[in-house]
C-alpha positions as CSV (number, residue, x, y, z in Angstrom):
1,X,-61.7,162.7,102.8
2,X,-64.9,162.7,105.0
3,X,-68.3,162.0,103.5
4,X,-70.9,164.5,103.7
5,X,-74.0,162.9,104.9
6,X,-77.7,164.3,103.2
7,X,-80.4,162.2,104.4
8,X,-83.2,160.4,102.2
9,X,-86.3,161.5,101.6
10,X,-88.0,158.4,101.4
11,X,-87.8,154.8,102.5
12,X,-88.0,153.2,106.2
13,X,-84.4,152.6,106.6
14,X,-80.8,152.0,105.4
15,X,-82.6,149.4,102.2
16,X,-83.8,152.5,101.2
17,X,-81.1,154.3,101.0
18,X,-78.0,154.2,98.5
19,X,-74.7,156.5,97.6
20,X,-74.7,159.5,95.4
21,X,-70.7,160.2,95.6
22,X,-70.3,160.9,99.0
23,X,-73.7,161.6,99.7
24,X,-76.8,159.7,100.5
25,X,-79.7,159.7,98.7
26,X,-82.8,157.4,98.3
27,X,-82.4,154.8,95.7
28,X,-85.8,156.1,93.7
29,X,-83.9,159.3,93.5
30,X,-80.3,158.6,92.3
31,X,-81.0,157.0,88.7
32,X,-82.1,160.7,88.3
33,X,-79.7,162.4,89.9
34,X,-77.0,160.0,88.0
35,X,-78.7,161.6,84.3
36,X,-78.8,165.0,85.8
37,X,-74.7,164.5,85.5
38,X,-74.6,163.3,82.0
39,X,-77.3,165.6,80.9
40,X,-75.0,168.3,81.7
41,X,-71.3,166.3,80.7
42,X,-72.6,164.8,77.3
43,X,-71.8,167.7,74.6
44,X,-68.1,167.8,76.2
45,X,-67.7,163.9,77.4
46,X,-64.9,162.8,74.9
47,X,-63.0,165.9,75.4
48,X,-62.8,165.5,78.9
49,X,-61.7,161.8,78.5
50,X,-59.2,162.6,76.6
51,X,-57.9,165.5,79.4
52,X,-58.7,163.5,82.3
53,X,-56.5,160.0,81.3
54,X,-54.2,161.8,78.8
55,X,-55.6,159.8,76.3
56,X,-55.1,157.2,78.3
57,X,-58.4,156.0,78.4
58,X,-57.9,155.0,74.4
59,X,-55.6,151.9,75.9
60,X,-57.8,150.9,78.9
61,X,-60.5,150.4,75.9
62,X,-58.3,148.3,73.2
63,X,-57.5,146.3,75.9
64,X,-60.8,145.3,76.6
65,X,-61.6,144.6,73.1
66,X,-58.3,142.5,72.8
67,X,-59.7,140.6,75.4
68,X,-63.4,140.5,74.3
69,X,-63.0,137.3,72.1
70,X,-65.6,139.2,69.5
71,X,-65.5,137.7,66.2
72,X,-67.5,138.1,62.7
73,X,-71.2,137.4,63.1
74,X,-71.3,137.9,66.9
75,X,-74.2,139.6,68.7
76,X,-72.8,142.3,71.2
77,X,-74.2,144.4,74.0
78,X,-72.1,147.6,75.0
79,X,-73.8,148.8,78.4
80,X,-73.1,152.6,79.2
81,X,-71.9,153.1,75.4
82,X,-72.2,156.3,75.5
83,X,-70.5,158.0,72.7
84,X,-69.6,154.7,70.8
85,X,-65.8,154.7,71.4
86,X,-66.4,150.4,72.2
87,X,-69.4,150.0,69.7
88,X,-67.0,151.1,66.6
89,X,-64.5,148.9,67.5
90,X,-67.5,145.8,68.1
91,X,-68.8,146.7,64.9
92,X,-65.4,146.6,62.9
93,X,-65.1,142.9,64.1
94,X,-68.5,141.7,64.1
95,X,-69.1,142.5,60.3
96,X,-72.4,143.0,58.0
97,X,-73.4,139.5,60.0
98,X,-73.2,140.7,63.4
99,X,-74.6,143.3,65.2
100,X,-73.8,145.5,68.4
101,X,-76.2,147.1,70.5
102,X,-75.0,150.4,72.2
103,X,-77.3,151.2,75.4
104,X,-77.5,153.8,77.7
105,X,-79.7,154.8,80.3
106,X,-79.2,158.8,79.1
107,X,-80.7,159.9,76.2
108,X,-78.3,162.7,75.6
109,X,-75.3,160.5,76.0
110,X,-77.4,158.0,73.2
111,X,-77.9,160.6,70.6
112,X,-74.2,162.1,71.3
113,X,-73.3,158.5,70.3
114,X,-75.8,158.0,67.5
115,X,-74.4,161.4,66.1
116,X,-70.8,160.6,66.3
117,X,-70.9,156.8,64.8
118,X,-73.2,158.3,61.6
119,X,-70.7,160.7,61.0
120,X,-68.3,158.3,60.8
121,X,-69.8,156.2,58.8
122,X,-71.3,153.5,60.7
123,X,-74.8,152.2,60.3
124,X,-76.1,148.8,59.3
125,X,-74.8,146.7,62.3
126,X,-75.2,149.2,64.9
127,X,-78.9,149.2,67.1
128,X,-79.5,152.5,69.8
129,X,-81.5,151.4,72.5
130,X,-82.0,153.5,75.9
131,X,-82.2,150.9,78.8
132,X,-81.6,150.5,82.4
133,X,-79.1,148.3,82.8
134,X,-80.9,146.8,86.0
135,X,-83.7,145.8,83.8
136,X,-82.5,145.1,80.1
137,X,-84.9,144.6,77.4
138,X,-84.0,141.7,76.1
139,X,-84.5,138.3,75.7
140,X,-82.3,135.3,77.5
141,X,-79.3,134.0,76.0
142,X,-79.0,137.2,73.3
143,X,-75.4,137.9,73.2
144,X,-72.1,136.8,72.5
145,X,-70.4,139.1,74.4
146,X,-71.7,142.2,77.3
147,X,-69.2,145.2,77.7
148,X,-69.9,148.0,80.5
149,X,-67.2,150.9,80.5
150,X,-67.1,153.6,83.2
151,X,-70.8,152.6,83.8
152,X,-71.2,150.3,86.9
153,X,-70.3,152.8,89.5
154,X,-73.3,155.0,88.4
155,X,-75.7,151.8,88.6
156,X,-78.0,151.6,91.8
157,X,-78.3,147.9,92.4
158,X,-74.7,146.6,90.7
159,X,-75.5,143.0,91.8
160,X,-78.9,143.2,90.0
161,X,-77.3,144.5,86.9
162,X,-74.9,141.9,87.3
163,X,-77.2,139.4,87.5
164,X,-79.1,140.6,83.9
165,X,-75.7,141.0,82.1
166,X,-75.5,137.3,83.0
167,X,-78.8,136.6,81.9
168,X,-78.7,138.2,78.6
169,X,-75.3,136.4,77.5
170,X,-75.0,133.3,75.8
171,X,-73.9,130.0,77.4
172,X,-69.9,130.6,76.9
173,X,-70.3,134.5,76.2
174,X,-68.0,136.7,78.1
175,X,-68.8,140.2,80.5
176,X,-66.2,142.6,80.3
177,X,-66.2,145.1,82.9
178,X,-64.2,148.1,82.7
179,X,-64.2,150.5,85.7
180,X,-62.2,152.8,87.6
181,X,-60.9,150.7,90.7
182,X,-58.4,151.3,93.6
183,X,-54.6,152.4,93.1
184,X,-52.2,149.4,94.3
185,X,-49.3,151.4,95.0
186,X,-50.3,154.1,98.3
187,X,-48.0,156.8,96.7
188,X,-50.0,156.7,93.6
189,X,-53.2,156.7,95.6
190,X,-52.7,160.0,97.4
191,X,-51.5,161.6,94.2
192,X,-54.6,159.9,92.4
193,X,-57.0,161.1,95.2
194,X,-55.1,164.8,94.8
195,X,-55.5,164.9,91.4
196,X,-59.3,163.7,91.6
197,X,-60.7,166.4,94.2
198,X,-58.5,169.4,92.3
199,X,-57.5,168.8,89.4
200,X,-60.6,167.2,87.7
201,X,-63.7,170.0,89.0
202,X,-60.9,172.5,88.2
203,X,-61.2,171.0,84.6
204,X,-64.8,170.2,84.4
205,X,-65.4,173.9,85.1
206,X,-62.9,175.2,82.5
207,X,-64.2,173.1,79.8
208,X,-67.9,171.9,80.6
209,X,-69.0,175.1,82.7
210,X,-69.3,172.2,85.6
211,X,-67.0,171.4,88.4
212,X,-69.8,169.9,90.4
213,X,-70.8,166.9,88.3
214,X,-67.2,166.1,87.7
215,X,-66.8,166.2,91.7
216,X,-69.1,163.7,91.7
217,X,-67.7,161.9,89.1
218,X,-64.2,161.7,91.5
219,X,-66.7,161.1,94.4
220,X,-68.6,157.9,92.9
221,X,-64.7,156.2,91.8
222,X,-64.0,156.3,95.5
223,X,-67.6,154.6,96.7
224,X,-67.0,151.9,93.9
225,X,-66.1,148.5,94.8
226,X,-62.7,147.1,94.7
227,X,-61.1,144.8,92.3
228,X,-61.6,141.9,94.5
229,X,-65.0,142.5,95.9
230,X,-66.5,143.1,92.4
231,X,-64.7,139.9,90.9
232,X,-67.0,138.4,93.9
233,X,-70.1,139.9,92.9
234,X,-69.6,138.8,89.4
235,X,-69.0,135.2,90.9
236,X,-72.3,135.4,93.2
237,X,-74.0,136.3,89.6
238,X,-73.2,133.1,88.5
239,X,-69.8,134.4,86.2
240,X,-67.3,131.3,85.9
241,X,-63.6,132.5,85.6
242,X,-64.0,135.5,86.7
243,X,-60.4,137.2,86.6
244,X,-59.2,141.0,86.5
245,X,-56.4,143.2,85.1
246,X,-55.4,146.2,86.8
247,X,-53.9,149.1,84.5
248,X,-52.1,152.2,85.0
249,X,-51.0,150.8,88.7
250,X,-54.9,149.5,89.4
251,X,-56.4,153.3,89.0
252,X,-58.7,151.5,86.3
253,X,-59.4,147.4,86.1
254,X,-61.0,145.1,83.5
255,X,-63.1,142.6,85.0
256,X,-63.9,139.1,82.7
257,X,-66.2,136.6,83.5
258,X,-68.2,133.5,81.9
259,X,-71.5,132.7,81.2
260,X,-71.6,128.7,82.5
């Protein structure tokens, strides 16, 4: 699969210049470009989840929060929360004591969220808060636990939002990173990769009225990094045993790491 090359419009050089799928753009520009694609997805993002994995995405989550170590009276941050699917199950185990901030970047994916956890019933633990999670809005040492699912691929500077999840946990708390990562089976990869570039627009247009932003959904899985080289940038954030756990043959891995 060859990259198509579009060249920035602003910036000096390469620093100024970061991936949009298989294009580049200029950093200033892709934060945008990234809520241009959720902007569009948002109304129709569960159903798609649910096509896209086979519902298979409903595992890749409890497995995370299996792994989360969340208890009663905890304070959690779910990064990229989008339409809540993690902050229910936070707020189920935190309790009237606790509390779990959802965050996204995108205010339609925050009030798609907001809408769907009201109706079910949830409220008094539960915060909204629209942040960049290069720059979060709080203070030091806030949470027990961070989760970020299907979200660090779409984030422009991964090693600075690395770096703030670490400095918004609390000594011992744990980041839980769940992300689409690279197939360790080759037969699996070029059926993956098929299935990606045809199947998924195909979808996107049949159900959202968009094949493009689910091309570049497809398109930004490929640029992320892979399962080793992000258990490294977790380390050079200052994460202590930092470990991950492939699932469904390494198409999607949980990354864990913790606070010193």
């Amino acid at each position: 699969m060859s990259e198509q090359q579009t060249p920035a419009t602003s910036g000096n050089g390469q620093d100024d210049v970061t991936h949009f799928g298989f294009s580049n753009v200029a950093k200033s520009q892709k934060a945008s470009q990234v809520a241009e694609v959720f902007h569009s997805v948002a109304g129709k993002y569960d159903l798609m989840n649910d096509l896209m994995s086979m519902g298979v995405h409903r595992l890749w989550k409890r497995f995370t929060i299996e792994l989360s170590g969340v208890r009663p009276g905890h304070q959690v941050l779910d990064i990229a929360g989008g339409t809540g699917d993690l902050t229910m199950k936070f707020s189920d185990l935190v309790g009237r004591d606790g509390k779990v901030v959802l965050a996204d970047i995108n205010a339609s994916m925050l009030q798609v969220g907001r809408s769907r956890l009201t109706d079910r019933g949830y409220a008094g633990n539960i915060e909204y808060v629209q942040a960049d999670a290069e720059h979060l809005p709080f203070p030091d040492n806030s949470f027990n636990a961070v989760s970020i699912a299907f979200g660090l691929r779409n984030v422009t500077d991964k090693d600075q939002a690395l770096r703030d999840m670490m400095r918004v946990l609390k000594p011992g708390g744990k980041l839980m990173v769940l992300e689409f990562s690279k197939p360790t089976n080759p037969l699996l990869s070029k059926a993956y990769d098929t299935y990606s570039f045809t199947a998924l627009p195909l979808m996107g247009q049949l159900i959202a009225g968009d094949s493009e932003s689910y091309k570049y959904l497809a398109e930004s899985i490929r640029m992320h990094p892979d399962q080793d080289t992000l258990k490294g940038m977790m380390e050079s954030a200052g994460m202590v045993n930092c470990k991950y756990y492939n699932m469904t043959g390494g198409i999607v891995a949980l990354h864990v790491g913790t606070k010193p």
